[in-house]
C-alpha positions, 0 to 999 in steps of 0.5 A: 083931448083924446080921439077915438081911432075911428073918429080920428081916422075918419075926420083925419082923411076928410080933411085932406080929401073932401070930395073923396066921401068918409072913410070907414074905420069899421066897413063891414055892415055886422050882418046887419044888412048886405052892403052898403048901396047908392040911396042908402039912408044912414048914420055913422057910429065907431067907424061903421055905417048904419043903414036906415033904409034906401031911397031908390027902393019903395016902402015894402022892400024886403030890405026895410023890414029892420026899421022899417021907412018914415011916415009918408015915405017917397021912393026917388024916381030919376029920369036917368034909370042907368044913373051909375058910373061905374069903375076901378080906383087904383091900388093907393094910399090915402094920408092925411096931413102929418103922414110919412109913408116909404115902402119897399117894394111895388105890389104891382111888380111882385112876382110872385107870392114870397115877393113881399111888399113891407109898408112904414107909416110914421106921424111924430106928434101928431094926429093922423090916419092912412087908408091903404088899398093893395089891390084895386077898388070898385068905385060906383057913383051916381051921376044925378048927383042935382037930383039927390041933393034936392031930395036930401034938403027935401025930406031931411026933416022927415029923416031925421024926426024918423031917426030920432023916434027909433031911440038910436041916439041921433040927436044932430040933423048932420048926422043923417048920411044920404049914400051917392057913391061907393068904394068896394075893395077885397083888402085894406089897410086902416092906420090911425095916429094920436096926439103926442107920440113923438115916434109913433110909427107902424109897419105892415106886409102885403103879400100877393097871393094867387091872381087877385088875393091878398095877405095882409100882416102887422109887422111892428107898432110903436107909439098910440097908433092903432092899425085895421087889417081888412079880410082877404078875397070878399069884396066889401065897402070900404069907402063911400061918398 
């Protein structure tokens, strides 16, 4: 059977990281909407998150107006008002099973922006993904996390009749993502491995460029593996729970 790179990618890491959220193979929104928010309301298709609406935020929200909200919307009222945890996930790579991953060396030692910093990822025969993150992310999560499962199991119904009548092709209840956390990072590196490639394997540079930028480059691919370089210098979502 064959595996889309997104959806390998995706099933691959939440397997080997299940309270870590989904991983994006697509993070940018596609100018559909700002970025992806605590409360959003959503589903995933190719490796990208779609917005539906946001449950923190009323009906008549400018952002609504592409879809608009279900029949008889409710906006989630917490009893914490600041019920955002803030902070910073390290410079790290995520690999799923099967994944091999050497480096030379250490971005956080690089002294300068000719000091490279080369990445190997090899997954011989199997299916596999990496999600890497030179510089650090900015993580945000919602600690009313009691308060946002009673309101999924809620309206979920409600959600997924709204999905359905949009003719989006939603045809799966589970489908339906409700947002708790985020990952934000200005650069990342997405890697995805098919089935039965003995010698499948991927090299990529990172080289750090002024204080908090970054340059990301494919050296060499070899085999079914499929890598996402992610842009330089913008903040962006790159993971999510």
């Amino acid at each position: 059977m064959s595996h889309l790179p997104y959806d390998t990618f995706r099933e691959m890491l939440a397997t080997k990281y299940p309270n870590c959220g989904h991983a994006l193979w697509e993070p940018s929104p596609g100018g559909m909407y700002d970025s992806v928010k605590v409360g959003d309301v959503g589903f995933i298709r190719q490796g990208c998150f779609h917005r539906l609406f946001n449950v923190l935020l009323p009906g008549n929200h400018p952002s609504h107006q592409n879809f608009g909200v279900p029949e008889h919307h409710q906006q989630l009222h917490l009893n914490a008002p600041n019920h955002i945890h803030r902070g910073t996930e390290g410079t790290d790579d995520f690999c799923s099973r099967h994944v091999s991953l050497s480096r030379g060396r250490d971005i956080v030692h690089a002294l300068g922006p000719d000091d490279d910093h080369q990445v190997t990822v090899s997954c011989p025969g199997r299916r596999g993904a990496m999600l890497s993150l030179p510089f650090p992310a900015q993580r945000e999560d919602t600690v009313a996390l009691g308060d946002f499962g009673r309101w999924i199991v809620k309206h979920i119904d409600r959600w997924f009749a709204f999905a359905e009548n949009l003719g989006l092709g939603i045809n799966r209840m589970q489908d339906i993502v409700l947002v708790t956390g985020r990952h934000c990072a200005k650069s990342w590196v997405n890697v995805a491995f098919s089935e039965g490639q003995r010698e499948a394997e991927v090299s990529f540079e990172a080289q750090p460029s002024g204080a908090s930028g970054v340059n990301i480059e494919r050296r060499s691919v070899r085999g079914d593996v499929v890598l996402k370089l992610g842009p330089s210098g913008e903040v962006r979502m790159c993971q999510y729970q």
